[in-house]
Each structure stands twice: as C-alpha cells, then as structure tokens.
C-alpha positions in Angstrom: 173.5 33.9 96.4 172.3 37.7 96.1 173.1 38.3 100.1 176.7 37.0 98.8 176.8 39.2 96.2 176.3 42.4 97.7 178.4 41.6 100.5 181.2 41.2 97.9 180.1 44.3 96.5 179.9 46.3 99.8 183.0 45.2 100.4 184.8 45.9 97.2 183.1 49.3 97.5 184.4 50.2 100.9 187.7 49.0 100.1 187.8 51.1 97.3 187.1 54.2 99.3 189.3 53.0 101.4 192.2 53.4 98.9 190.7 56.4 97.6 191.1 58.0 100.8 194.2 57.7 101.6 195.2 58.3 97.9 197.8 61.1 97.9 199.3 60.9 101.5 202.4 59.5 102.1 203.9 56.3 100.4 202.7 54.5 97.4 199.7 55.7 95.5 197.2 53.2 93.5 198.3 53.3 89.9 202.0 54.0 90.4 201.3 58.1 90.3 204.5 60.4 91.1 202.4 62.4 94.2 204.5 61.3 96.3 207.6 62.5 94.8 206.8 65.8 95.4 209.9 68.2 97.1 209.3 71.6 98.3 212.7 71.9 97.1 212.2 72.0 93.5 208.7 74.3 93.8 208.4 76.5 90.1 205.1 78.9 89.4 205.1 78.8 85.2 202.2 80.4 83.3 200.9 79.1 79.7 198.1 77.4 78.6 196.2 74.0 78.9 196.7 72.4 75.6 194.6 68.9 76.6 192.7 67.4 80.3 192.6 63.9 81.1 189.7 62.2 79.7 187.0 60.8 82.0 187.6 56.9 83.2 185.9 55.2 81.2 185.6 52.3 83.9 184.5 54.6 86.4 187.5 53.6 88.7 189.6 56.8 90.3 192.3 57.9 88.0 194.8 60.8 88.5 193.8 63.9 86.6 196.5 65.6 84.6 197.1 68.8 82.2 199.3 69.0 79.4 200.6 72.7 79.5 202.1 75.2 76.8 204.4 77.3 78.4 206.8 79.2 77.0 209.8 76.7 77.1 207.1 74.1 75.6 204.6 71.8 77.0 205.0 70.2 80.0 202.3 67.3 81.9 201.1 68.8 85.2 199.1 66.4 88.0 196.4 67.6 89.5 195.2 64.7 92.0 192.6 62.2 92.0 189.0 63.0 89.8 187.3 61.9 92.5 188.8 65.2 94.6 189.7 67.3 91.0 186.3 66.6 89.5 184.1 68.5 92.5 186.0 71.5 92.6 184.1 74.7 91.8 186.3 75.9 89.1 186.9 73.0 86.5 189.9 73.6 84.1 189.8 73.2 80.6 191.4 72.7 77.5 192.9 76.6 76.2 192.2 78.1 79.9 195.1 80.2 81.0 196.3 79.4 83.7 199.6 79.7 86.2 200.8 76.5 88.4 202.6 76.3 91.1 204.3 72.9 92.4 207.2 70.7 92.4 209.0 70.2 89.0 210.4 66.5 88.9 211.2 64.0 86.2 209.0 60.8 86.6 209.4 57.9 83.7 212.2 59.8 82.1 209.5 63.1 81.4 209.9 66.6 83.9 206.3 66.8 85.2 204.9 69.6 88.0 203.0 67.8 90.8 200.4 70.6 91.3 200.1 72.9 94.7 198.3 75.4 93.8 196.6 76.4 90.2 195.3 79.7 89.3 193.0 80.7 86.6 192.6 84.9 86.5 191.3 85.8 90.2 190.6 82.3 90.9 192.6 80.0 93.2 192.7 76.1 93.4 194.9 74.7 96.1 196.2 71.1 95.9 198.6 70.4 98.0 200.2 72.2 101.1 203.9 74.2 101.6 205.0 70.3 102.2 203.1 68.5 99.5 200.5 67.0 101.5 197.4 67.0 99.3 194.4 68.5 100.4 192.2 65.8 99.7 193.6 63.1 102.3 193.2 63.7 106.0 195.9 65.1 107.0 196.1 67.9 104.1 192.5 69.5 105.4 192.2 72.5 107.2 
C-alpha cells in the first residue's frame, strides 16, 4: 500500500514538473494564462509603480505571478511568469517599487494587461521573455 502510494506520488510529482516545464512555450498554458498571447507587435515600455504582487499559492501548486501597476494613465495588471521561475530571481519586486516594463499590451478577459519581457527596477534588469515572446524559463527561451 505505501510502495503504491509513493509511486502515485512520484508520478504526480513528475508530471507536475512536467507541466511546469513547458509552462510558457507555445500553446496552451495550465490555468488558462494569456502568455501565449503575447505579439511583438503591440510591445509598450510604461513606467509607474507596483501598487499590489500576487500572493503566495497557498496550495503550493505553480501559479502565474502578476503586478498591478500605477502608471500615469492608471493601473494596469502586468504578468510576470510562473513563481516557480519569478520567485528565484535575484531581484524580487515589490509592492511601491518603481519600476519600468516592457512587453506586449493585450486585452485578455475583457482587461488590457502587459505580458512582461523585460522589467527594470533603477540599474537593475529582469528579462522574461525574448524579442518573440518566448519565455526564458522554458527550454527554448534559455541562452
């Protein structure tokens, strides 16, 4: 019964990484997330100020991270990427950090939203996603 159970767990685990992995390529993300709606024909760099960061899953599952963002035409949600990739970056972002973002401008569920390429906070620079959109936390976005 216990050698069952932690094959069911090994393999749950795996899939999940699995998913994880390939979260933010091409196609269809888990959870329905607009990634891969992002057009290098609608790229905008806006500066302002983080008003709010998603909180932490509380299920400990992988979960898109996202800003809301006062700029000067009023707040808009930027995505970041998955926590898994977002949460072991050297420079964390918080709430009332100002910041500049660059990325693709869309409207997902009826809202404009910027999918994140590249974030900077005073002389420090977080890339996200590639020219393209490809995120540099899946396999093809590393260099």
């Amino acid at each position: 019964m216990i050698k069952s159970f932690r094959l069911f767990m090994g393999l749950a685990l795996l899939s999940l990484a699995l998913a994880a992995s390939s979260w933010g390529q091409t196609g269809q993300r888990p959870g329905g997330g607009p990634g891969n709606l992002y057009n290098p024909g609608t790229v905008v760099t806006v500066a302002g100020i983080v008003v709010a960061k998603t909180p932490p899953a509380a299920n400990g599952l992988p979960q898109l991270v996202y800003l809301t963002f006062k700029t000067a035409k009023g707040k808009i949600t930027v995505f970041l990427g998955p926590d898994i990739y977002v949460d072991k970056l050297p420079v964390q972002i918080q709430a009332l950090d100002k910041i500049q973002v660059t990325g693709s401008q869309i409207t997902w569920k009826g809202q404009p939203v910027i999918i994140a390429a590249k974030i900077q906070r005073g002389h420090q620079v977080l890339k996200l996603r590639g020219p393209n959109g490809v995120p540099v936390w899946g396999g093809r976005g590393r260099k």
